[in-house]
C-alpha positions in Angstrom: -4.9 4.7 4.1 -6.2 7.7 2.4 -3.6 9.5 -0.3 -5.8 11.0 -2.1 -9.0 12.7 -2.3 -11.0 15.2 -3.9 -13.3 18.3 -2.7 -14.9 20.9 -5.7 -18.0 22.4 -3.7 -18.9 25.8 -3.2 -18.4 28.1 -0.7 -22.5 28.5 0.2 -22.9 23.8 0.3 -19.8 24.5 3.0 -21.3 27.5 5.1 -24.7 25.5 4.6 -24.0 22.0 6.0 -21.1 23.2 8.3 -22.4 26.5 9.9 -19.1 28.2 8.8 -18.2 31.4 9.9 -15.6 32.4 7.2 -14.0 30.5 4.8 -10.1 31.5 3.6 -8.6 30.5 -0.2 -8.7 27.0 0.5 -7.2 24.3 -1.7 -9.4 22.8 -4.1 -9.4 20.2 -6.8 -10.0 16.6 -8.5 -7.1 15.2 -6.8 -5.5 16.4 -3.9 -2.3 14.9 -2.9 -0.1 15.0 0.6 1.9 18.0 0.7 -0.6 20.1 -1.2 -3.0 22.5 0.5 -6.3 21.1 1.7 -9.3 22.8 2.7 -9.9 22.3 6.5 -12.3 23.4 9.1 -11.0 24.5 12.5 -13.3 26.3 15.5 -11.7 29.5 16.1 -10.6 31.2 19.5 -14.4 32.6 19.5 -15.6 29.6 19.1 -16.8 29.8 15.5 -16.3 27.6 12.4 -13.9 28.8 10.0 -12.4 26.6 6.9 -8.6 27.2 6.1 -5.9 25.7 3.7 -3.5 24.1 5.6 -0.5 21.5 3.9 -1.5 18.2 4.2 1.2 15.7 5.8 1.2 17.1 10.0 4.0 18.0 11.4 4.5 18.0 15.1 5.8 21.2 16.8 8.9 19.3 18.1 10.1 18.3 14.5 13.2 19.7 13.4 12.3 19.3 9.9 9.0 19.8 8.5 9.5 16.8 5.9 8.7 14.3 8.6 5.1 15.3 7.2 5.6 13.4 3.8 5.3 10.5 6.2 2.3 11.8 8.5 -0.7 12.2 6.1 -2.6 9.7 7.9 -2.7 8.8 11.4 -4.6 5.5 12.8 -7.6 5.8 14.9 -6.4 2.7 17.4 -3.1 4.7 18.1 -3.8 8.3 17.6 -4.4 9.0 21.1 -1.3 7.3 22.2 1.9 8.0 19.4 4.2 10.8 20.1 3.2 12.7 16.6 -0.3 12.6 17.0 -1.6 12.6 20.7 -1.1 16.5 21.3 -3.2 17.2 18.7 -5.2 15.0 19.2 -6.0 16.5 22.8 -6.4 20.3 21.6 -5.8 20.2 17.9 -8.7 18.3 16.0 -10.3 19.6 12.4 -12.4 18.1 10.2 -10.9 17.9 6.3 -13.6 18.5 3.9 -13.7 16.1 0.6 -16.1 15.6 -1.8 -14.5 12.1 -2.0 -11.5 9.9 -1.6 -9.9 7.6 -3.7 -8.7 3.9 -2.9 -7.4 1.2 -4.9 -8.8 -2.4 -5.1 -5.9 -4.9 -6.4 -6.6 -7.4 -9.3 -4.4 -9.5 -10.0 -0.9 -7.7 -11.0 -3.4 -4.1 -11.8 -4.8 -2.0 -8.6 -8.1 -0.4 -10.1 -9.1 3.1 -8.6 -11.9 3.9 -6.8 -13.6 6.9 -6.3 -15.6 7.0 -2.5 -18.3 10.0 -2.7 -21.8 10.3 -1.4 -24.4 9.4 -3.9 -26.3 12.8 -3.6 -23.0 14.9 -4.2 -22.8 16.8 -0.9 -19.1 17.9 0.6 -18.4 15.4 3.6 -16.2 15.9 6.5 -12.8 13.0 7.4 -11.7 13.8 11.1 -8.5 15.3 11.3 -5.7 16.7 13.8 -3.7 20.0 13.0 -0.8 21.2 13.8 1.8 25.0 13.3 5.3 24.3 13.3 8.2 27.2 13.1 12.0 26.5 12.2 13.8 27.3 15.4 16.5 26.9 13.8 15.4 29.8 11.1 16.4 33.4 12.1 13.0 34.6 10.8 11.0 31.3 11.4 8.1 30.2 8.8 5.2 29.5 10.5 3.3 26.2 8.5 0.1 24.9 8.9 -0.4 21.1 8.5 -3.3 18.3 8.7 -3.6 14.9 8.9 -6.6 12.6 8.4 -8.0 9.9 10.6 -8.0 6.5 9.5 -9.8 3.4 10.8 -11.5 -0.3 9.7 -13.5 -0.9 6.7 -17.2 -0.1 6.9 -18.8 -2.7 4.7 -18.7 -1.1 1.5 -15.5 -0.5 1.9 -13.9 -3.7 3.0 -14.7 -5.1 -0.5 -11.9 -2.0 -1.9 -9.7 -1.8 0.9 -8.4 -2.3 4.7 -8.7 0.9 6.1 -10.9 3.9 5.3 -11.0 7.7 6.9 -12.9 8.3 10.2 -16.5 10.4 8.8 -18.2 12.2 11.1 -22.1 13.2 10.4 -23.0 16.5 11.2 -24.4 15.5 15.3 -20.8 15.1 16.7 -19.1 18.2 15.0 -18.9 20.6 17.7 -18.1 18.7 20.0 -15.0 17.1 18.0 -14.0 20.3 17.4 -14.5 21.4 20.9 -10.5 21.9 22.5 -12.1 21.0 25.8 -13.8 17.8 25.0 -12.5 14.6 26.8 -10.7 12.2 24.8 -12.3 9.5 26.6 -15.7 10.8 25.1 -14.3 11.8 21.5 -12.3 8.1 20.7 -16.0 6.1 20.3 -16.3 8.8 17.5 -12.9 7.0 15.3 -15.2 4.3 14.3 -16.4 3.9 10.3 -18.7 5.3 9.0 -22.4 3.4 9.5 -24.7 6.2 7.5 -26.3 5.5 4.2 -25.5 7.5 1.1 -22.1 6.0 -0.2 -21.1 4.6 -3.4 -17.7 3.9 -4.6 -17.4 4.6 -8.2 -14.7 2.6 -10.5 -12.4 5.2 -11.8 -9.6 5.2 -14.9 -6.3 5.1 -14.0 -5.2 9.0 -15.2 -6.2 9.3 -11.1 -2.7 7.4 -10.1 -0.8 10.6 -11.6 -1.2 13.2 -8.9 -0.5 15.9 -11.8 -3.5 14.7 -13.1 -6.8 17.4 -12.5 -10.4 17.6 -13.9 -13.8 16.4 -13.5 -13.1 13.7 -15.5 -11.1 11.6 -13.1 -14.5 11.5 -11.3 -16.4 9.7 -13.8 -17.4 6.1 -13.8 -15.1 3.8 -15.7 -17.9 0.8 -14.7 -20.9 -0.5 -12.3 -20.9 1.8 -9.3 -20.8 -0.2 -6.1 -23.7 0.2 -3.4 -23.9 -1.0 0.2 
């Protein structure tokens, strides 16, 4: 699972390791939490890259209520393509949600200790997603809402020693074509694998992260030995 996470770069790291187009108010912190606005990164009807804040939690367009999102921040790679809330979006509706990190928590005994996931050079990173806009039919002026969800599969390595599951992150190669509408799904599922690259590090965190009212930079910094692969 992935419930929290956090993303602090600049606008020009974005446009420069993401060939982004434009780039909306998007939402930014130390600890982003489901239902909050995340900053995501969709290809426009032109075809260009364009990041967006969208509320994280999807849901689908057949909901009758958009709280069935509280329940839908994450969706599993092995069934995505398959489940009733995910595989439309899945088909034509995939985005990338941009993080500087993610957090994860390894229990000890009775205690869970955070953990903060981040690449050791500091770069943004991008978790596959799926999107999706919902209206209130039953609304006589309808809101139209904007929600994400992020990809979850196994354990890379580094990972497996924290947790059982870990978002789906894609390196720059297989961008467009994730974000393509008409891409097969037969070629895109081999891409819901975890992530093999170098550069991670999972940083031992205090606990003010397990209060999502919590913000700052120093949720981010190391509370003991940084962990390698």
């Amino acid at each position: 699972m992935c419930g929290r996470f956090a993303f602090y770069s600049p606008d020009d790291a974005v446009v420069r390791l993401f060939d982004v187009a434009e780039m909306t108010d998007v939402g930014s912190g130390y600890n982003l939490a489901p239902t909050q606005l995340v900053p995501v990164l969709r290809a426009s009807d032109t075809g260009l890259r364009r990041v967006d804040g969208l509320r994280w939690g999807l849901v689908p367009f057949w909901a009758k209520d958009k709280a069935i999102g509280n329940r839908m921040i994450n969706a599993r790679a092995e069934t995505v393509a398959e489940k009733p809330a995910f595989r439309q979006a899945f088909r034509r509706r995939r985005c990338l949600v941009l993080a500087n990190g993610f957090y994860e928590w390894k229990r000890l005994g009775d205690k869970k200790q955070p953990y903060y996931i981040t690449r050791e050079d500091g770069e943004p990173f991008a978790m596959a997603g799926l999107w999706e806009s919902w209206r209130d039919r039953a609304a006589t002026d309808p809101e139209v809402v904007e929600t994400c969800t992020i990809i979850t599969t196994t354990p890379n390595p580094l990972m497996a020693a924290i947790h059982q599951r870990m978002p789906v992150i894609l390196d720059p190669s297989p961008v467009a074509e994730w974000l393509d509408p008409g891409a097969a799904v037969e070629a895109l599922t081999p891409l819901l694998r975890p992530y093999d690259g170098d550069g991670l590090v999972a940083v031992p965190v205090g606990t003010s992260v397990n209060n999502s009212r919590n913000q700052g930079a120093e949720l981010i910094e190391p509370a003991g030995a940084v962990i390698r692969a």
